[in-house]
mmCIF file as gemmi writes it, N, C-alpha and C atoms, coordinates in Angstrom:
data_model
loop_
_atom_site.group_PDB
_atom_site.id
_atom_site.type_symbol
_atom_site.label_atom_id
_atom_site.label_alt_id
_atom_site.label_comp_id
_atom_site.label_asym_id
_atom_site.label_entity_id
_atom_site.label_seq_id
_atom_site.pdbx_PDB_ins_code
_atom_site.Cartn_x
_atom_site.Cartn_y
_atom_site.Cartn_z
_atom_site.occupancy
_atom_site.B_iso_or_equiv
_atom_site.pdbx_formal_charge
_atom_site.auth_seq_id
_atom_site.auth_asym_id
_atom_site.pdbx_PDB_model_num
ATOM 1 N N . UNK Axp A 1 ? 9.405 16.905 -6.079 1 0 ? 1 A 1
ATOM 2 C CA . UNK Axp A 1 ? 9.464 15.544 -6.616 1 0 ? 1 A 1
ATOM 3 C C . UNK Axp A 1 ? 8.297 15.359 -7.59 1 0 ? 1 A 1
ATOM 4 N N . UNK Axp A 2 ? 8.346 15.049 -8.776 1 0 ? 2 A 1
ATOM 5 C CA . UNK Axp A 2 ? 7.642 14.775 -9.902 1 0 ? 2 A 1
ATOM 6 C C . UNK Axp A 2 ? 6.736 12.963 -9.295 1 0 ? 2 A 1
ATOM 7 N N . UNK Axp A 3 ? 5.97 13.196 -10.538 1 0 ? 3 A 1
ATOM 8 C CA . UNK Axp A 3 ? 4.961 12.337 -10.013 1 0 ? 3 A 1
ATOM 9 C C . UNK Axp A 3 ? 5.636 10.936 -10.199 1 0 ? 3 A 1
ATOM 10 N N . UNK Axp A 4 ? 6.344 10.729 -10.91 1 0 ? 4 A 1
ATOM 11 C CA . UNK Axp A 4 ? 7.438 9.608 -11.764 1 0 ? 4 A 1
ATOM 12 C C . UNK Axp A 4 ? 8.373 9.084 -10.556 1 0 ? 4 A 1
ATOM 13 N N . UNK Axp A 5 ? 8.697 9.808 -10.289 1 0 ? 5 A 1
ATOM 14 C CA . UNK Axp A 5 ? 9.517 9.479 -8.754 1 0 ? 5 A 1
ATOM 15 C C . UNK Axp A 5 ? 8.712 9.172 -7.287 1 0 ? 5 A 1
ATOM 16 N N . UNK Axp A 6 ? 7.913 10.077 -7.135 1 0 ? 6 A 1
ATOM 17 C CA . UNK Axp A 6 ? 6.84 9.436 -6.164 1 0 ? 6 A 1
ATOM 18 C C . UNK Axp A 6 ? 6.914 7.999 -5.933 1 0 ? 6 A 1
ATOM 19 N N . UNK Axp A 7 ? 6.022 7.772 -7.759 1 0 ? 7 A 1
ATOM 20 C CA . UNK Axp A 7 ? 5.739 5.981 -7.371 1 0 ? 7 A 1
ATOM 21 C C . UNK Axp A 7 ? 7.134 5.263 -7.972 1 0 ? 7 A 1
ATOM 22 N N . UNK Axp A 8 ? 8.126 5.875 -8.088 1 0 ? 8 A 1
ATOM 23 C CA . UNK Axp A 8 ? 8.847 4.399 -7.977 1 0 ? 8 A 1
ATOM 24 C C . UNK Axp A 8 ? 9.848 4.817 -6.067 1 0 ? 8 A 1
ATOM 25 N N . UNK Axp A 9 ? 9.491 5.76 -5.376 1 0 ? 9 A 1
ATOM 26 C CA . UNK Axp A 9 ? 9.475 5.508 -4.01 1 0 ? 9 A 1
ATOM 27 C C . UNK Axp A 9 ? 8.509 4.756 -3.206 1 0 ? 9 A 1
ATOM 28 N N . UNK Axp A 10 ? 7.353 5.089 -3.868 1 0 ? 10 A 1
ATOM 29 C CA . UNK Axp A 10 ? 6.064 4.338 -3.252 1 0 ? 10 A 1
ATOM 30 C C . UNK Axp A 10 ? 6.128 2.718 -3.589 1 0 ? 10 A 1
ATOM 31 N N . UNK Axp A 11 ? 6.942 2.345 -4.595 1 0 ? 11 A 1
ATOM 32 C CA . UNK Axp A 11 ? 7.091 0.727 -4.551 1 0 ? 11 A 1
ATOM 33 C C . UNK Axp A 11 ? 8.273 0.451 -4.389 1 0 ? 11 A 1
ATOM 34 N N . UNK Axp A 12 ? 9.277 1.283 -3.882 1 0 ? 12 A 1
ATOM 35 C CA . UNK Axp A 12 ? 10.594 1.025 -2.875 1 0 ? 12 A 1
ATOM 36 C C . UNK Axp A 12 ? 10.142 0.417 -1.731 1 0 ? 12 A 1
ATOM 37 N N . UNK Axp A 13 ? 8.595 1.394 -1.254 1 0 ? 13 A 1
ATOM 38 C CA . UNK Axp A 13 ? 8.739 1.288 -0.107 1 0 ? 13 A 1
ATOM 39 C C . UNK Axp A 13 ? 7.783 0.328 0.251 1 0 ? 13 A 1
ATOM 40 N N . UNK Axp A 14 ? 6.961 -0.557 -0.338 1 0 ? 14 A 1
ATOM 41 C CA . UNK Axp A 14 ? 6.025 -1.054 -0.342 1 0 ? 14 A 1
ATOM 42 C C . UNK Axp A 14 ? 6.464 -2.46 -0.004 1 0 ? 14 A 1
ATOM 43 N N . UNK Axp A 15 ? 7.786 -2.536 -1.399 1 0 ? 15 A 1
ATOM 44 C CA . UNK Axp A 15 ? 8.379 -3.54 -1.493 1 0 ? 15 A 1
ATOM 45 C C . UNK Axp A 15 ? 9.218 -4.098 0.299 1 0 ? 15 A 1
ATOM 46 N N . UNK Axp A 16 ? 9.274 -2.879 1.639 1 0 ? 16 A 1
ATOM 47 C CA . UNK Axp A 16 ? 9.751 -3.389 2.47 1 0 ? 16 A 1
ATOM 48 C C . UNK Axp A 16 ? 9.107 -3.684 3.124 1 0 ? 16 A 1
ATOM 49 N N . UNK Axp A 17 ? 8.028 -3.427 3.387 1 0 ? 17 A 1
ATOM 50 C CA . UNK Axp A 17 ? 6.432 -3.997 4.126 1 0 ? 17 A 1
ATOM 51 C C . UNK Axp A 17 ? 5.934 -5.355 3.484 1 0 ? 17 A 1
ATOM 52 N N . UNK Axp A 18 ? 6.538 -6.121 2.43 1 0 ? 18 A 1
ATOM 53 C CA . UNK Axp A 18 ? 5.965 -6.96 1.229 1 0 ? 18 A 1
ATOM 54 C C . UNK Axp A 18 ? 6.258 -8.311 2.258 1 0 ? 18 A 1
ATOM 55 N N . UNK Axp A 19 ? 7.479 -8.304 2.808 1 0 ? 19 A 1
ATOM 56 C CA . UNK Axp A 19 ? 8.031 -9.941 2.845 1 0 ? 19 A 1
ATOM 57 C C . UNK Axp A 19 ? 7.059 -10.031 4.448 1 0 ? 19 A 1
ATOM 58 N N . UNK Axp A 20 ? 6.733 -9.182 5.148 1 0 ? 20 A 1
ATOM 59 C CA . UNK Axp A 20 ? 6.127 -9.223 6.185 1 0 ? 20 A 1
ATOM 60 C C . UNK Axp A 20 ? 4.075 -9.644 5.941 1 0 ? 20 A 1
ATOM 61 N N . UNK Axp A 21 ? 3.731 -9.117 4.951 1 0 ? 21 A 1
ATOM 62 C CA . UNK Axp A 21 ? 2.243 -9.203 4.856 1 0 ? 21 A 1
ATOM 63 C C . UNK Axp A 21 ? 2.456 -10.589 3.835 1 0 ? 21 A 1
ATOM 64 N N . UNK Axp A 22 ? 3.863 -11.195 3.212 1 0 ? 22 A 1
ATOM 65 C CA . UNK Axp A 22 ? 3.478 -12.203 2.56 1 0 ? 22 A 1
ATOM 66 C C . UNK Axp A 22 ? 3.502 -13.625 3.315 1 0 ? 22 A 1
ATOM 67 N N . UNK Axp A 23 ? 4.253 -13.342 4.765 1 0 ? 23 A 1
ATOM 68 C CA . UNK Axp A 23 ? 4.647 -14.365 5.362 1 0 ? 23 A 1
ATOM 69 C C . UNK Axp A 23 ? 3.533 -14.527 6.012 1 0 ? 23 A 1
ATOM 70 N N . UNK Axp A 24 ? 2.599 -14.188 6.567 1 0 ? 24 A 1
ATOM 71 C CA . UNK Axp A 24 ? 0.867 -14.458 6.744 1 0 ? 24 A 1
ATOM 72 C C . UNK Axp A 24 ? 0.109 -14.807 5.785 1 0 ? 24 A 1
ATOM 73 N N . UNK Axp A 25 ? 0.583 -15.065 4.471 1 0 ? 25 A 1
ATOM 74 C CA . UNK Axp A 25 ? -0.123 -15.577 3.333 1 0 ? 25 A 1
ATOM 75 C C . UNK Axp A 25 ? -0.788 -14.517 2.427 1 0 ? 25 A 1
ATOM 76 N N . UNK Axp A 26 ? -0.423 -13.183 2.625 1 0 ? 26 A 1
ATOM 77 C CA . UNK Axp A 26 ? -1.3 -12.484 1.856 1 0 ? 26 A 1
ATOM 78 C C . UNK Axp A 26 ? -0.372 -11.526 0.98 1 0 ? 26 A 1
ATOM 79 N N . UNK Axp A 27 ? -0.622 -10.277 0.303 1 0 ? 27 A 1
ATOM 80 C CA . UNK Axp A 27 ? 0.142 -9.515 -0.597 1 0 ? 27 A 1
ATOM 81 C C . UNK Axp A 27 ? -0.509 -8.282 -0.775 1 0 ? 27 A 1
ATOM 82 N N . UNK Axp A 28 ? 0.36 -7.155 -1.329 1 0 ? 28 A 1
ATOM 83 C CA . UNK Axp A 28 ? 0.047 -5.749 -1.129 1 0 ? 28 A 1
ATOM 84 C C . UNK Axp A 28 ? 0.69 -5.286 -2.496 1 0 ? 28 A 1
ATOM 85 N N . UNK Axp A 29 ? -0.026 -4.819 -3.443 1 0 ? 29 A 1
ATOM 86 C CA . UNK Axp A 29 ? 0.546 -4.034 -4.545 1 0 ? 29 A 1
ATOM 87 C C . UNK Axp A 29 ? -0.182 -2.992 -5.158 1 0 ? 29 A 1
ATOM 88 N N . UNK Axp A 30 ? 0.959 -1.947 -5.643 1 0 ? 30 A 1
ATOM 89 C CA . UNK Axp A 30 ? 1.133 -0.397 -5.421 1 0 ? 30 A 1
ATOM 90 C C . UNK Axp A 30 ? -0.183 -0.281 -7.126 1 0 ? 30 A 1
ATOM 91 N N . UNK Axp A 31 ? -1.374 0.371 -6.794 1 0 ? 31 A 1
ATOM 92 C CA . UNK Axp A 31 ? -1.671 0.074 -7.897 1 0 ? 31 A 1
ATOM 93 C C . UNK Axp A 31 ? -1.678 1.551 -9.116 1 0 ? 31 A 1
ATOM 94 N N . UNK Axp A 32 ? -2.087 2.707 -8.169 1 0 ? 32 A 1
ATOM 95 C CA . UNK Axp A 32 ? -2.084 4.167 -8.557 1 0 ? 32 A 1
ATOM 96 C C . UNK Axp A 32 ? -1.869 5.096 -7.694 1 0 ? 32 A 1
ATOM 97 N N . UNK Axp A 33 ? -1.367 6.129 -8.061 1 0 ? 33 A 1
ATOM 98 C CA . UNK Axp A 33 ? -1.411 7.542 -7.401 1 0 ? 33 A 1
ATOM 99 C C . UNK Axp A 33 ? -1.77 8.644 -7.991 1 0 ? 33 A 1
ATOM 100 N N . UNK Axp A 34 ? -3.14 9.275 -7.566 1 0 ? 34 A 1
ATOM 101 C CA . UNK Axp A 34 ? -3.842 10.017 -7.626 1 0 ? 34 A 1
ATOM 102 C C . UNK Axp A 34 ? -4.341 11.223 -6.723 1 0 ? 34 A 1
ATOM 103 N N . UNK Axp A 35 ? -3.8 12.563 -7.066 1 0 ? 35 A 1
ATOM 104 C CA . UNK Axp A 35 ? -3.94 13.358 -5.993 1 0 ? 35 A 1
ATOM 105 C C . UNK Axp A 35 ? -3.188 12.698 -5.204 1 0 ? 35 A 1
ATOM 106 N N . UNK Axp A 36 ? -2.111 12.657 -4.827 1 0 ? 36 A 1
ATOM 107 C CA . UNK Axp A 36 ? -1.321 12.457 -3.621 1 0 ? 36 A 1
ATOM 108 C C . UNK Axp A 36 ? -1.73 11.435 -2.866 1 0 ? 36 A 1
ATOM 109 N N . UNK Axp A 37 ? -2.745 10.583 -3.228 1 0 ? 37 A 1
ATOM 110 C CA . UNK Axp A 37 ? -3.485 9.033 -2.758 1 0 ? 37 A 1
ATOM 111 C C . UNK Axp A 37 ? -2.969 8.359 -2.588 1 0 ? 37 A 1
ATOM 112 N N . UNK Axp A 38 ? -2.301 7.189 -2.01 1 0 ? 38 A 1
ATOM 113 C CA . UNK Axp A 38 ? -1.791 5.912 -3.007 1 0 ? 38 A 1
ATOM 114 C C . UNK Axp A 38 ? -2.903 5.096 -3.234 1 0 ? 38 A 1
ATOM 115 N N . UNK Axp A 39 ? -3.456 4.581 -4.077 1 0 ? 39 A 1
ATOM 116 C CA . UNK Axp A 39 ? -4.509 2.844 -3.854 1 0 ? 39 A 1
ATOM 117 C C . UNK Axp A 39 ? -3.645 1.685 -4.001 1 0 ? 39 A 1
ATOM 118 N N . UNK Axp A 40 ? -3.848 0.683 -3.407 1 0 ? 40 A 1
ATOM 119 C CA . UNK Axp A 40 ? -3.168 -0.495 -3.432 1 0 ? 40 A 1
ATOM 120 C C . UNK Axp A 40 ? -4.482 -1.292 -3.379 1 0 ? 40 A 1
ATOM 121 N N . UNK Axp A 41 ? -3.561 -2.798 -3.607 1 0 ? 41 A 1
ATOM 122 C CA . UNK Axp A 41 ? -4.528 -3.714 -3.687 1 0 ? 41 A 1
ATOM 123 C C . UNK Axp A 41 ? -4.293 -5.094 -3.131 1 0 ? 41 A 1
ATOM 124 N N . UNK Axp A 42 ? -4.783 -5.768 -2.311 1 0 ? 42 A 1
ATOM 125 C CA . UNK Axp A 42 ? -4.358 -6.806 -1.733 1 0 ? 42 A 1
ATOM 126 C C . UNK Axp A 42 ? -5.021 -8.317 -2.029 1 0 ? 42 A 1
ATOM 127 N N . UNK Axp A 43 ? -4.466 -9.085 -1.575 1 0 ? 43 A 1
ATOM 128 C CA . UNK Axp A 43 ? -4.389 -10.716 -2.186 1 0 ? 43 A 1
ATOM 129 C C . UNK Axp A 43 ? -4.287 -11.617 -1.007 1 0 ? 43 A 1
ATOM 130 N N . UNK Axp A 44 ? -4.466 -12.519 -1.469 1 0 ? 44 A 1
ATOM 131 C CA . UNK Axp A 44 ? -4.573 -13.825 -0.675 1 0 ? 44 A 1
ATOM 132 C C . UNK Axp A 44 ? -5.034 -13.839 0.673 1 0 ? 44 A 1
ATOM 133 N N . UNK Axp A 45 ? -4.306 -13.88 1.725 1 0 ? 45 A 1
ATOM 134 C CA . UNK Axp A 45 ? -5.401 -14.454 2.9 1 0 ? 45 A 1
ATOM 135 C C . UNK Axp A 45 ? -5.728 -12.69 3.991 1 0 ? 45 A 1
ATOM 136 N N . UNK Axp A 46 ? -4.344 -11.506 2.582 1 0 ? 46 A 1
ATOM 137 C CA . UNK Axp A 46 ? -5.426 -10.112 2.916 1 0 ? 46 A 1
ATOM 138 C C . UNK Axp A 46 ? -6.639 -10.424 3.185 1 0 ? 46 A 1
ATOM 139 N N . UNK Axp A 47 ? -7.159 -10.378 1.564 1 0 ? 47 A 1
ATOM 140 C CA . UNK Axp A 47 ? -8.755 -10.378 1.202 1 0 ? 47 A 1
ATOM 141 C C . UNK Axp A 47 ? -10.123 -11.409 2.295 1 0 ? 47 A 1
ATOM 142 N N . UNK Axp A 48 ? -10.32 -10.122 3.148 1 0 ? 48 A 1
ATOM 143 C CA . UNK Axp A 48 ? -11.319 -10.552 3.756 1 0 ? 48 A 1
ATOM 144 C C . UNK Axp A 48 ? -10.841 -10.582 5.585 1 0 ? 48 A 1
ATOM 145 N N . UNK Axp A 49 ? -9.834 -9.996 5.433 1 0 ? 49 A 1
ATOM 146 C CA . UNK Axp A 49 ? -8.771 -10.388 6.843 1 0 ? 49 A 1
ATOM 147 C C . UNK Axp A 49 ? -9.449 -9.293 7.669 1 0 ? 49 A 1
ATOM 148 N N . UNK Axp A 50 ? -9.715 -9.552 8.717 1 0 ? 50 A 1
ATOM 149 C CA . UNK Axp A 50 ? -9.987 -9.051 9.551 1 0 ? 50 A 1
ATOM 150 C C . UNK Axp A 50 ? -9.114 -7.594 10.379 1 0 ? 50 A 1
ATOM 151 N N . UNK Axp A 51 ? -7.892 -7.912 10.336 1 0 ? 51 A 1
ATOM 152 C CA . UNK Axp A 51 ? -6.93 -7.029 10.567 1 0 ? 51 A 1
ATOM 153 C C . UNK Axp A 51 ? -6.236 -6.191 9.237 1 0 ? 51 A 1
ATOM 154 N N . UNK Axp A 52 ? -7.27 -6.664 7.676 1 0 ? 52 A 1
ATOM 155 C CA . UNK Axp A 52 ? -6.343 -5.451 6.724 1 0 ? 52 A 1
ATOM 156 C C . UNK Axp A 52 ? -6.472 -3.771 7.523 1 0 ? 52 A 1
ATOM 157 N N . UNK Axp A 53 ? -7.801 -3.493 7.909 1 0 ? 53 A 1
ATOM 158 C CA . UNK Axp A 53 ? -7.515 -1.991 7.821 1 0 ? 53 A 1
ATOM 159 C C . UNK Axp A 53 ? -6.404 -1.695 8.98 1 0 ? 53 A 1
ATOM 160 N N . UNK Axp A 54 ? -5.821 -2.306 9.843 1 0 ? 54 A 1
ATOM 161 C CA . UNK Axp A 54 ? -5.111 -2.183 10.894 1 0 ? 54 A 1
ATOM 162 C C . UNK Axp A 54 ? -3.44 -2.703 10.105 1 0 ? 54 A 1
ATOM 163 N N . UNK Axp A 55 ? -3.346 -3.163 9.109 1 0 ? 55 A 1
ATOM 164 C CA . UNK Axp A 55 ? -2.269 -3.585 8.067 1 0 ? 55 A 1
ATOM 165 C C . UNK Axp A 55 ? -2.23 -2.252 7.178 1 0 ? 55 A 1
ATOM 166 N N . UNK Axp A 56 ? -3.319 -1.696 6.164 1 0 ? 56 A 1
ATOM 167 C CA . UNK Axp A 56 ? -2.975 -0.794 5.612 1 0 ? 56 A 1
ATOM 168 C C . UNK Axp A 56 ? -1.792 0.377 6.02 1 0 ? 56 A 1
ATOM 169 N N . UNK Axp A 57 ? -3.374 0.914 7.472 1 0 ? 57 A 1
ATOM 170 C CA . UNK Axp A 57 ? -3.14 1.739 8.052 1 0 ? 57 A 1
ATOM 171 C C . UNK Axp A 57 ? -1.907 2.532 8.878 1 0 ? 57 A 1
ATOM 172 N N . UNK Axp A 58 ? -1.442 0.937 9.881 1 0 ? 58 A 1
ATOM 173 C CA . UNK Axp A 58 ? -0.883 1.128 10.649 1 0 ? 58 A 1
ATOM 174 C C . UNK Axp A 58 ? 0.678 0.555 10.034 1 0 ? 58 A 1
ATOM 175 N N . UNK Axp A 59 ? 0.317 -0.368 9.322 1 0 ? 59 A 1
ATOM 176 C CA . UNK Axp A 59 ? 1.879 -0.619 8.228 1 0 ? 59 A 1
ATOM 177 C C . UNK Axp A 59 ? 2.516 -0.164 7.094 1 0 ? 59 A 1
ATOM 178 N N . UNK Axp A 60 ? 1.311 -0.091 6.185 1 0 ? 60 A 1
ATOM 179 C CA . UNK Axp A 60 ? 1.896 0.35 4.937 1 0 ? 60 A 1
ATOM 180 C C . UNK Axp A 60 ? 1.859 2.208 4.615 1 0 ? 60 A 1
ATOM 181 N N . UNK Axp A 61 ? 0.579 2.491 5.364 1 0 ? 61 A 1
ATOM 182 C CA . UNK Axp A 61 ? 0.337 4.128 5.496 1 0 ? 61 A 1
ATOM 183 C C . UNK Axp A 61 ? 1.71 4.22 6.371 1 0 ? 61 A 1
ATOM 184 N N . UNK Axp A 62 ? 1.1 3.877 6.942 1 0 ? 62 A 1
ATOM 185 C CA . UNK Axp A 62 ? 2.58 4.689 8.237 1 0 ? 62 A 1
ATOM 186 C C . UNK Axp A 62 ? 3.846 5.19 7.203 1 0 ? 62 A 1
ATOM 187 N N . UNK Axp A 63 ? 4.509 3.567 6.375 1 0 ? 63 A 1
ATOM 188 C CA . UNK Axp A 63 ? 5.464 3.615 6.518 1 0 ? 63 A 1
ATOM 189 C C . UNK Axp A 63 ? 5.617 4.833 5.048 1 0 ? 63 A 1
ATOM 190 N N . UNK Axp A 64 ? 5.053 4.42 4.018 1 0 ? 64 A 1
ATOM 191 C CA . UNK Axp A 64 ? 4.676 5.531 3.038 1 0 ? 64 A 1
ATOM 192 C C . UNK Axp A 64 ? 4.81 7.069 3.627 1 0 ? 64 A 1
ATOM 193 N N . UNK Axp A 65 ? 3.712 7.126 4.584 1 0 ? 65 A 1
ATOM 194 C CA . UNK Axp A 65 ? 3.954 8.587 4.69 1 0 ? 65 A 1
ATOM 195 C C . UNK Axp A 65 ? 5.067 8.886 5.597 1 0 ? 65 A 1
ATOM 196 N N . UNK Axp A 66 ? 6.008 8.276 5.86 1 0 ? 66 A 1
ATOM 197 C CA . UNK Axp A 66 ? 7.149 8.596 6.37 1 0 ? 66 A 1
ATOM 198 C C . UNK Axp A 66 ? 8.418 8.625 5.557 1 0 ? 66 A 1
ATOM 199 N N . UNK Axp A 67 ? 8.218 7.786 4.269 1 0 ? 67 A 1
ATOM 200 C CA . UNK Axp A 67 ? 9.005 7.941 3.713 1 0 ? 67 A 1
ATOM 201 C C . UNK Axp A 67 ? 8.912 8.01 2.579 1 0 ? 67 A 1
ATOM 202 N N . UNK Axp A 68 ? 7.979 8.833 2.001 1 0 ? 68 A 1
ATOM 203 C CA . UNK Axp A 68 ? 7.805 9.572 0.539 1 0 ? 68 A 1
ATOM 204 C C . UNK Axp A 68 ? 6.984 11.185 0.701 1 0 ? 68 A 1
ATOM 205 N N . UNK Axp A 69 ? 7.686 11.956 0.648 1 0 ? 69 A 1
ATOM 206 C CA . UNK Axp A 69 ? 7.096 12.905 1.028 1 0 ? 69 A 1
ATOM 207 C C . UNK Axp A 69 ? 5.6 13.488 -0.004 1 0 ? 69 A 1
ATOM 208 N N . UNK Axp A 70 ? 4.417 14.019 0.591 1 0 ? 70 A 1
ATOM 209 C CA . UNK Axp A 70 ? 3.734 14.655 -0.056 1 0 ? 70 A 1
ATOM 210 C C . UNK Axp A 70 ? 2.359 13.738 -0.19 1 0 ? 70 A 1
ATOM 211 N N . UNK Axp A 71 ? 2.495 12.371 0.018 1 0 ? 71 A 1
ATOM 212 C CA . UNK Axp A 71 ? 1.395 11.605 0.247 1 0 ? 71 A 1
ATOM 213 C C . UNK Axp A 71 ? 0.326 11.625 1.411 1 0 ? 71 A 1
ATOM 214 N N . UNK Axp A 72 ? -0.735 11.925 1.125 1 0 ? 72 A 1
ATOM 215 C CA . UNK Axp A 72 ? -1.684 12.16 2.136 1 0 ? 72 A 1
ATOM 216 C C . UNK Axp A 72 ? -2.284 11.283 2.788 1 0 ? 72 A 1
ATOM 217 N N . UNK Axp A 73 ? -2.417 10.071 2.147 1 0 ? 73 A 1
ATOM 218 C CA . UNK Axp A 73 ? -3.432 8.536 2.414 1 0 ? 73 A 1
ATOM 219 C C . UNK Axp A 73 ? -3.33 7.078 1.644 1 0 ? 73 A 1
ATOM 220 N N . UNK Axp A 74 ? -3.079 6.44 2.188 1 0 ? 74 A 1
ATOM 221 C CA . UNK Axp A 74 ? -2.859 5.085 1.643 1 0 ? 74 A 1
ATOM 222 C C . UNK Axp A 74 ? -4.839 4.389 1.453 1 0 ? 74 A 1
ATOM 223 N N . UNK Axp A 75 ? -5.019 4.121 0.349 1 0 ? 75 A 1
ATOM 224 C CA . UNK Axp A 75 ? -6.719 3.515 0.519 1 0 ? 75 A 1
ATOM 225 C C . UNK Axp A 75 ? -6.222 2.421 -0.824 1 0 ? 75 A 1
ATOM 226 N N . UNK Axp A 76 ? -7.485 1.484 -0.181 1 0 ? 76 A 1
ATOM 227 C CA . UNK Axp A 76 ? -7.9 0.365 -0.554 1 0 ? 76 A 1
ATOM 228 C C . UNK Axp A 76 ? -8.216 0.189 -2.24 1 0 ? 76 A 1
ATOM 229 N N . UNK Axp A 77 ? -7.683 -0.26 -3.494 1 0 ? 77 A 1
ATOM 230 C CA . UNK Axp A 77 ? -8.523 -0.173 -4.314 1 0 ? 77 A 1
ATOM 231 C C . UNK Axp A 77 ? -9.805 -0.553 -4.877 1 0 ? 77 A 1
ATOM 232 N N . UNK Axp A 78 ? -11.329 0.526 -5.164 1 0 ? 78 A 1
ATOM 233 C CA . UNK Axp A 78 ? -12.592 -0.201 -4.584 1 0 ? 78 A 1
ATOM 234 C C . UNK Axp A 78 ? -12.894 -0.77 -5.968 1 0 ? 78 A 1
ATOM 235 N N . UNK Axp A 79 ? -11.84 -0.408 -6.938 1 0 ? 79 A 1
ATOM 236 C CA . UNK Axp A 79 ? -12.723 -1.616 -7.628 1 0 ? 79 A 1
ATOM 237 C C . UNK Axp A 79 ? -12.187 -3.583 -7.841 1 0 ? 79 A 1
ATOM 238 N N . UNK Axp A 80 ? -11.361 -4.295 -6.554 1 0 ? 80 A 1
ATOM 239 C CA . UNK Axp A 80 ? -10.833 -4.923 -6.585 1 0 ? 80 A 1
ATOM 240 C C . UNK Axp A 80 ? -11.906 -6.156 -7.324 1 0 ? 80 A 1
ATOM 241 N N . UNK Axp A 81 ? -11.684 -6.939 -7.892 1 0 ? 81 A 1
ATOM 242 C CA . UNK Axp A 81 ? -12.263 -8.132 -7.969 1 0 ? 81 A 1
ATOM 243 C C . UNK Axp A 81 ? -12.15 -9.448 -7.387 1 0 ? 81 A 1
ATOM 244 N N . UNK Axp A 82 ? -12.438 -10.174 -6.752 1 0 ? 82 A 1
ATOM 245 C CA . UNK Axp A 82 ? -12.347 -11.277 -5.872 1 0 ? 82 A 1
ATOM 246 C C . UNK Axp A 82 ? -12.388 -12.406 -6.795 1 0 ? 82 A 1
């Protein structure tokens, strides 16, 4: 799978984790893939949430690396601006 296809699986799949992290007030979008990375970036009542790394991790990693093959890690993007 070419890198072109990757991310438009990686925001297939992002997009099904979306209506769940938006209905808590917050948001998740696919920002790069690098080295087999994804970075994303999160919004609203994300930013600063106590439970994102347990959201990344356990929701959006999970579901990524289950269903795009070849991705190693879902991380945070560090240069977000607030």
């Amino acid at each position: 799978m070419d890198t072109e296809e990757k991310i438009k699986q990686i925001e297939k799949t992002i997009e099904k984790v979306r209506p769940y992290i938006q209905y808590e007030g917050g948001d998740v979008k696919f920002e790069k893939l690098e080295d087999d990375i994804v970075y994303v970036s999160v919004h609203g009542a994300c930013v600063g949430c106590m439970s994102l790394d347990y959201t990344l991790k356990e929701g959006v990693e999970a579901l990524i690396l289950d269903e795009v093959d070849g991705i190693k890690e879902v991380r945070l993007l560090d240069e977000q601006a607030y």
